[in-house]
N, C-alpha and C positions, 0 to 999 in steps of 0.2 A: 806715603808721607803722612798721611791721614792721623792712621796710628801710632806715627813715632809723636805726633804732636799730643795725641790725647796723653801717651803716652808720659810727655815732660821731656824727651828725649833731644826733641827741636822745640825751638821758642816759636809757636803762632806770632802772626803781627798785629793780632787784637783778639778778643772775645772772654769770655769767665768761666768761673767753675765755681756757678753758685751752691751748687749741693754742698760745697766744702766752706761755702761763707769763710773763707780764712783767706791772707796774706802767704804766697807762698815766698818761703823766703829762702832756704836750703833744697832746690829740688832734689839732689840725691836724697836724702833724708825724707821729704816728700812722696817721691816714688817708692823706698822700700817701704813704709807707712802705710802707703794709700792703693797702689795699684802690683795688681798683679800679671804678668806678660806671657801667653805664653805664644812661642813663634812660629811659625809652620813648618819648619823645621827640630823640633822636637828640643832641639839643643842638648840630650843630655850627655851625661860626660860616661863614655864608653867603660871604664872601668871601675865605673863605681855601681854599685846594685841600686834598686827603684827604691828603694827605705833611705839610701845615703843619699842618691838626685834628689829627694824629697826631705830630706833635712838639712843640703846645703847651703840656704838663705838662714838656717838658722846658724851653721857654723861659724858663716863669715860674719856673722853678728855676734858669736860667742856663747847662743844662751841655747845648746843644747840641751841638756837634762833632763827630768823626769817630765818637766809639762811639754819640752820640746818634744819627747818621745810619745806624747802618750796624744798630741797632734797630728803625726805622723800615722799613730796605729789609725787614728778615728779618719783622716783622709783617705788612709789606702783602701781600709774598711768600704768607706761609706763610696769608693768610685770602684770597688770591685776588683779591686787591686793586692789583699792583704794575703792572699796565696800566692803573688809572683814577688812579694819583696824582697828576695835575695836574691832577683834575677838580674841580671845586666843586659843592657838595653839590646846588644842582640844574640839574646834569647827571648827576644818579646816579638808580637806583633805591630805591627803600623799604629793600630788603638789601641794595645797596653801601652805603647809609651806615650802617646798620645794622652791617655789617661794619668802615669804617672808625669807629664810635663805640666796639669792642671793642675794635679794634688800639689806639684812645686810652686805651681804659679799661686795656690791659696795659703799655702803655708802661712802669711805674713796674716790671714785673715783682711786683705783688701778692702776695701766699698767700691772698689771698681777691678775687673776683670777683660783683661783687653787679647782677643784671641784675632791670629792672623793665619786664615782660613785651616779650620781645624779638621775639614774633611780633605784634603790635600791627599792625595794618594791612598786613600783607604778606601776598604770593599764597602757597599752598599749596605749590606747588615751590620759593617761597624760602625759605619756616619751612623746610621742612626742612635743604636747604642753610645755615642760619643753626643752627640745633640739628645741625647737623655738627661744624660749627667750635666750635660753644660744648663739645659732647662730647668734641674734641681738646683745646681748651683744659684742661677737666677732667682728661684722660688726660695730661695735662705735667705734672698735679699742683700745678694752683692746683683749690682751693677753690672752690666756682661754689655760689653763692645762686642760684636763681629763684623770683621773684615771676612767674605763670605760669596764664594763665583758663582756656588751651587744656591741659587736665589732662593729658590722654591722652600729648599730646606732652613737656610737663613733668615726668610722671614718667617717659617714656621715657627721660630724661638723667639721674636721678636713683638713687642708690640710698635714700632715703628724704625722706618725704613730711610735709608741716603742713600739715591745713585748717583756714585763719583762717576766721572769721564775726565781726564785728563787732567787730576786733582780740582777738580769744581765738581761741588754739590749742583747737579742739574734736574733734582727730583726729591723730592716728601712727600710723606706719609704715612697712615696707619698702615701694616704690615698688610690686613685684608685689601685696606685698597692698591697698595701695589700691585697686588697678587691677580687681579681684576681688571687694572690697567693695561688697554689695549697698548699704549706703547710697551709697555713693558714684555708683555707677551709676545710683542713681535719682536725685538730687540734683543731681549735676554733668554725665551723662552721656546723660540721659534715657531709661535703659534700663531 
């Protein structure tokens, strides 16, 4: 629920989005603007290739074309993605489409980035390589949510941390002190 609310998806019953210092007044318009989604689930659409998942935000807005295209190359490019683009999602792995579901989620070029747990069924060599790119993505200076089971790895990306329990925040802080906290390690970590 967390993240359907950062999202705009559900209305919170209080709080802001000062980074945006603005009135929101159209969330759909809002969301396509501002935030990019991508879901643990992959969502893409089976018979379309990893170049068309990653241009569909621009279709259903109309403005495909040469700068639309030439987005596309530099996302698939830059997530390592631009040798599988005329693949269809399965002929990929768990982290190619993994990879191409974030180049979809940037498309719009967001300030916020909201991933709902992005290592969810993938090997150990691809979390990482996936928490690579999500870590680049951060270092361009979008904004990066994760909803995230694998802690260890989650705060690795992070400079600070929320443990939800039973939608309440029951815990903050700097990702190191999470990381360090005795509750934490015995709870989350089993140490």
């Amino acid at each position: 629920m967390c993240l359907f609310t950062a999202a705009a998806q559900v209305l919170g019953s209080r709080g802001s989005v000062p980074q945006l210092c603005a009135e929101i007044l159209d969330l759909t318009l809002f969301r396509r603007r501002n935030i990019g989604l991508i879901f643990q689930s992959f969502n893409l659409i089976p018979t379309l290739s990893a170049e068309e998942n990653v241009l569909l935000p621009l279709m259903f807005a109309g403005s495909v074309g040469a700068e639309g295209q030439a987005k596309v190359d530099a996302l698939l490019e830059s997530l390592g993605m631009a040798h599988r683009r005329a693949h269809r999602p399965d002929a990929m792995s768990g982290g190619e489409q993994q990879m191409v579901a974030i180049a979809r989620g940037l498309m719009a070029q967001p300030s916020l980035l909201l991933l709902d747990e992005p290592s969810l069924g993938l090997a150990p060599v691809v979390v990482e390589e996936v928490f690579e790119r999500i870590r680049q993505v951060a270092q361009s200076g979008v904004t990066v949510l994760i909803v995230e089971q694998n802690v260890v790895d989650g705060l690795s990306l992070s400079g600070s941390g929320y443990v939800v329990e039973n939608g309440r925040v029951v815990l903050t802080g700097s990702s190191k002190d999470l990381l360090t906290n005795q509750q934490i390690r015995t709870a989350y970590l089993g140490l």
